[in-house]
N, C-alpha and C positions, 0 to 999 in steps of 0.2 A: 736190783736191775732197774735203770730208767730205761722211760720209753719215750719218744717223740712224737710229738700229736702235728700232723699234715695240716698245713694253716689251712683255713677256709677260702676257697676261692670266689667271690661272688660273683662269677660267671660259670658256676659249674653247673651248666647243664647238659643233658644231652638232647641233641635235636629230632624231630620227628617228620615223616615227610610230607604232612601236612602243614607244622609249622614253619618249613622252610619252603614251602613254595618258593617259583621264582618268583617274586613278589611284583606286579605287573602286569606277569604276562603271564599266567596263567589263573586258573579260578578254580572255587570250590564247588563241584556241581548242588553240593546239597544246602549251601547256605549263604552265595554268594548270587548277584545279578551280572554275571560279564558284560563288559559294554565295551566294546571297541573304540576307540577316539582317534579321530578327523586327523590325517596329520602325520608324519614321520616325527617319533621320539628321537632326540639324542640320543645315540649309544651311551649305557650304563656304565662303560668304560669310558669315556669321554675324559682326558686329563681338562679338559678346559672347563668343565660345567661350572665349579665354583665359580671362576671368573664370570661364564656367561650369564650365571641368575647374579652377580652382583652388577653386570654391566647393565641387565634388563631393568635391575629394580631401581637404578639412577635414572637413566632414560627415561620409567615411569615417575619419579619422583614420589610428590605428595598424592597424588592420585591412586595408589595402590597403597593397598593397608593389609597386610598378612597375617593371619590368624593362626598359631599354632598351637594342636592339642597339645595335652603332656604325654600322648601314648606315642608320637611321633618320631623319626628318626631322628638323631641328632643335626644328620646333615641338613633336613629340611628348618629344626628348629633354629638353626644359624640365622636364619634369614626372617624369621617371624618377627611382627613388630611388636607381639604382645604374645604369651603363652598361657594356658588355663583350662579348665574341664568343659564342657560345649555351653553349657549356658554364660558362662564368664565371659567365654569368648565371642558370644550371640551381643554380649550384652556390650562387650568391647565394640562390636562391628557399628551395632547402633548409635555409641559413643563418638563415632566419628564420620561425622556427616561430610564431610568435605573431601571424603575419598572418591573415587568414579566406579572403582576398584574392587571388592572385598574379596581378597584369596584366600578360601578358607581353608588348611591344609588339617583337613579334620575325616568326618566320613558326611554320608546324605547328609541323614537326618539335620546335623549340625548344620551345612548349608544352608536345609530349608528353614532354620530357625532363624538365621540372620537373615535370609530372604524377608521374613515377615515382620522381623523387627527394624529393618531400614527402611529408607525412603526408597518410592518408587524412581528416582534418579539413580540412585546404586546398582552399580549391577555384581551377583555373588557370583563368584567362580572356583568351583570344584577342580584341581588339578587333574586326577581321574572319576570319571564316572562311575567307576565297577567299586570305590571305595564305599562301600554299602556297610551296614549291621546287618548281624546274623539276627540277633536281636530285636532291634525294630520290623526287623521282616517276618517275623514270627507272631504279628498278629495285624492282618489286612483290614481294609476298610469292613470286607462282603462279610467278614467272619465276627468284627464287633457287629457290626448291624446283626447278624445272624443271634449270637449272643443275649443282644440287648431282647431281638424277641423272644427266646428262651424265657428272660426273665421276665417277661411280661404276662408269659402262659404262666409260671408260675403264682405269677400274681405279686412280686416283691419289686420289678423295676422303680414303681413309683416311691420307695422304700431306699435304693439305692444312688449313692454318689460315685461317679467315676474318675478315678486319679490316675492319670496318664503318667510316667516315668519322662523325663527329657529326654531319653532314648527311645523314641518312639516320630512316626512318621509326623508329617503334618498332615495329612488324614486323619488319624486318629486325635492325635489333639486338635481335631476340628470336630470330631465324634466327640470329646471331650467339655467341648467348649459351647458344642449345643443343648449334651444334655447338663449343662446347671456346673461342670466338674472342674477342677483345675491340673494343673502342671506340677509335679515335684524335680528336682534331684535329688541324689543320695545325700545332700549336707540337710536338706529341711522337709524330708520326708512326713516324719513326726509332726511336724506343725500343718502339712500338709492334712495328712490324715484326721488330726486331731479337729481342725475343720470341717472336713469331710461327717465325719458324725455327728458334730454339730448340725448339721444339714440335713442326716439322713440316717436310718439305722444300719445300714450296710456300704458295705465300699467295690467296686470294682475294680482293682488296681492290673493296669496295662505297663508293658506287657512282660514285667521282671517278676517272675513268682517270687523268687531269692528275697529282694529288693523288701516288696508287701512283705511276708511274711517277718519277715527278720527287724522292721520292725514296729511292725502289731506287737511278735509277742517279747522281744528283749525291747522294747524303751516304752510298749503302752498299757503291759500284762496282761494281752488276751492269750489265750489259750493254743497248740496246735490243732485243739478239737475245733476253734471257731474258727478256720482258716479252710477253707476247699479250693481245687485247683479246679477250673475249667478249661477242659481239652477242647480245642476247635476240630480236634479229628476226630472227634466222636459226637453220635449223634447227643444232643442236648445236653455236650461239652463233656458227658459221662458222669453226668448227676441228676440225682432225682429233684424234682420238685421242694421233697421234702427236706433235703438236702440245702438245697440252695434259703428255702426257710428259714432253718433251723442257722445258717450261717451266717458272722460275720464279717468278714473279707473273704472273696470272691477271688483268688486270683487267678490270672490269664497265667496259661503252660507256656511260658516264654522265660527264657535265662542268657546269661551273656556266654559265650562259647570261649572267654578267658577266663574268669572267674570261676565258671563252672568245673571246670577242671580242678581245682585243688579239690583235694579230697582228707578228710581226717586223718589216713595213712602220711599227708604231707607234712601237717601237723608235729604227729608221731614221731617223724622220723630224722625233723629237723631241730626238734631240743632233744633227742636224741644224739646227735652230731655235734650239737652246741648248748653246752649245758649254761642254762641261765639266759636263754635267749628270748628275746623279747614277738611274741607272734604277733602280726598288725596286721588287719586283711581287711579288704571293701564287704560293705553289707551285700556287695551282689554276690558273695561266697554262700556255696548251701549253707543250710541253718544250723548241721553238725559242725562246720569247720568254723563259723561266724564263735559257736559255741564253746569251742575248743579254748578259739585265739585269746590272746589276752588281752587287743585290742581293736575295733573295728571303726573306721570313719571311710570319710570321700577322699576320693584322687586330694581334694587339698587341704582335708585335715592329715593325709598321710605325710605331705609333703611339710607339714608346720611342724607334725610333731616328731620328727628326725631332725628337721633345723636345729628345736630346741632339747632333744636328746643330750645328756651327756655323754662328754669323750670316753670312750672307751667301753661303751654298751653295745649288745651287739641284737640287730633286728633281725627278725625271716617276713618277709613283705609278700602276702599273698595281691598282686594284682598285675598290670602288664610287663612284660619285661625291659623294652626300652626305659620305662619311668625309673626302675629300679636299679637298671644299670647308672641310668645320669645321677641317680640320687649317690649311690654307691662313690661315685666317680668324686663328687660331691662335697662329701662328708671321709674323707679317707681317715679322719681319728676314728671312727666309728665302723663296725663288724656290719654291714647290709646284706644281706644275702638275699638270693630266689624264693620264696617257701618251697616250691618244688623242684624239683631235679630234670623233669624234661620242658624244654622250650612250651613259651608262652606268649609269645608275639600275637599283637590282633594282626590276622595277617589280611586283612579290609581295610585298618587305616594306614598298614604299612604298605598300600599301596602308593599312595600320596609319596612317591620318590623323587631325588635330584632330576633326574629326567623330565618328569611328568612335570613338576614346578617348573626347571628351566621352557618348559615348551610353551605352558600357562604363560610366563609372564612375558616370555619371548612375543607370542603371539598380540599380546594385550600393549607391546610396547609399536607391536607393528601397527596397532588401530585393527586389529581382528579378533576379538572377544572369544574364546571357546568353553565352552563346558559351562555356562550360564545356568545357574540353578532360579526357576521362576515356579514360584507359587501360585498357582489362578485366587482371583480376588475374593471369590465366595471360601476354598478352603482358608485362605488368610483371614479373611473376617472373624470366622467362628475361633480358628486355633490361638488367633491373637487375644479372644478373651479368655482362653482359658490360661492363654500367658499374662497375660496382664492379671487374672484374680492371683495368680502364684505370688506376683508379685504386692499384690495386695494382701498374703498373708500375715494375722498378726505376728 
């Protein structure tokens, strides 16, 4: 008897109806900041839009510089003049001084990072407002200062370093950058860290638990014993004194609300389906799934090591789903799939749509600026050194 095995479709997923919000025009109440913007959008159906953002971005010319993330839709990444993870593209914005312009077609936080790494002639402009992190928003100014005194009664702050994630406000990497701390992202974490103790016997890392933990203990062999989570919803984070003593990494109960989502069952279920398949997932995945995979890096180590993949291998990519589908699209010698089965769109940075861009640059070509992301000069001062020691790491 043979049988016939059902190719693998790398778009098999099914949708959820959170993950298919209309993306836009409605919001998450539990993790999302809605923000209404000035202005009649283009209809979504619009056949002309392609035309009108290619018509806006002539008219603007060299004056406009377009920043697109990789979690981004395709249609908006047509029109980016450079593509990259937020700090790459922070550090793109800064790269080019001679724009008037920066449209960063990313979420906040990203904004505000090219906000403070350009000149005060630049001005940054967020397509929508409500393109917010669920993640950065999961840990406020009021609640690290709250925190910080926690650790103080204990008697350990002056013992600890704080490592802010690049997913995180400018707020906080200005809380960051006052007490002594620096900046990571997910590619130099480790080196991050590895600093950090140099400095100090304990770490605070804001505000990706996933992130800290995964890896203290897979790339620096501390323990899951030296690792405690501090809750801001609970009184004294829901740790004792001696607790917090006895530990070291500190992390903040903050996680990405894509990442989070894979679960071990994902794992399981997709070399199950694909035998011999290659599992690749972001360090922001829990520490079981990180554990599972067979490999972990950032948005652009995932992106290098499918480049250089051979034909005919086949991957399960636990991280956003646009990235995965372009990768897929991509590499068509090669088997890419979802690691999971149900949709996984950020659905914050998929808010940054044709519409929303057409209106941006429409509006920026009329001489009427909207959605200006500005940083006050005191938050900039402090958050810029903690970006700048990042960059001073060895």
């Amino acid at each position: 008897m043979t049988t016939t095995q059902t190719p693998i479709d790398p778009l098999d997923v099914q949708p959820t109806p959170l993950a298919l919000l209309l993306l836009g025009r409605e919001s998450d109440p539990r993790s999302e900041r809605g923000v209404d913007c000035p202005g009649d959008l283009p209809a979504p159906s619009d056949p002309d839009l392609v035309e009108r953002a290619r018509a806006a971005k002539a008219r603007l010319g060299s004056k406009v510089f377009i920043l697109g993330h990789h979690y981004q839709r395709d249609e908006v990444i047509e029109f980016a003049d450079v593509t990259g993870d937020s700090f790459k593209l922070a550090r793109d914005a800064a790269a080019a001084p001679d724009a008037e312009y920066i449209v960063f077609c990313g979420v906040h936080f990203m904004a505000e990072s090219a906000d403070i790494l350009t000149s005060d002639r630049q001005q940054v402009i967020l397509p929508d407002l409500a393109a917010g992190c669920s993640m950065a928003d999961m840990a406020t100014a009021e609640q690290v200062a709250e925190c910080w005194d926690v650790l103080t009664e204990a008697g350990v702050a002056d013992t600890v370093v704080p490592v802010s994630y690049m997913n995180s406000s400018a707020d906080i990497k200005a809380f960051t950058g006052r007490h002594g701390g620096t900046i990571c992202t997910s590619s130099n974490a480790r080196r991050a860290l590895e600093w950090a103790f140099s400095k100090g016997e304990k770490v605070l890392f804001l505000p990706d638990q996933h992130l800290g933990r995964n890896t203290a203990v897979r790339e620096m062999g501390f323990s899951l014993e030296d690792c405690v989570v501090y809750n801001p919803h609970k009184p004294g984070g829901g740790l004792t004194a001696e607790e917090l003593r006895a530990a070291k990494m500190i992390l903040w109960r903050g996680h990405c609300s894509v990442h989070g989502r894979f679960s071990l069952d994902s794992v399981e279920d997709v070399r199950a389906r694909i035998p011999g398949v290659n599992v690749l997932v972001h360090p922001e995945c829990k520490h079981e799934v990180v554990s599972a995979a067979d490999h972990v890096g950032s948005t652009e180590h995932i992106i290098k090591m499918l480049d250089e993949a051979p034909a005919g291998s086949s991957w399960a990519i636990g991280t956003e789903l646009n990235l995965v589908r372009r990768l897929a699209k991509a590499h068509p010698d090669k088997t890419i799939v979802f690691l999971d089965r149900t949709v996984c769109f950020c659905s914050t940075m998929n808010r940054i749509d044709l519409p929303h861009l057409v209106w941006a640059l429409e509006s920026l070509a009329d001489g009427k600026p909207v959605n200006r992301i500005q940083v006050d000069a005191e938050t900039e001062h402090f958050a810029k050194l903690a970006l700048e020691q990042m960059l001073a790491l060895p």
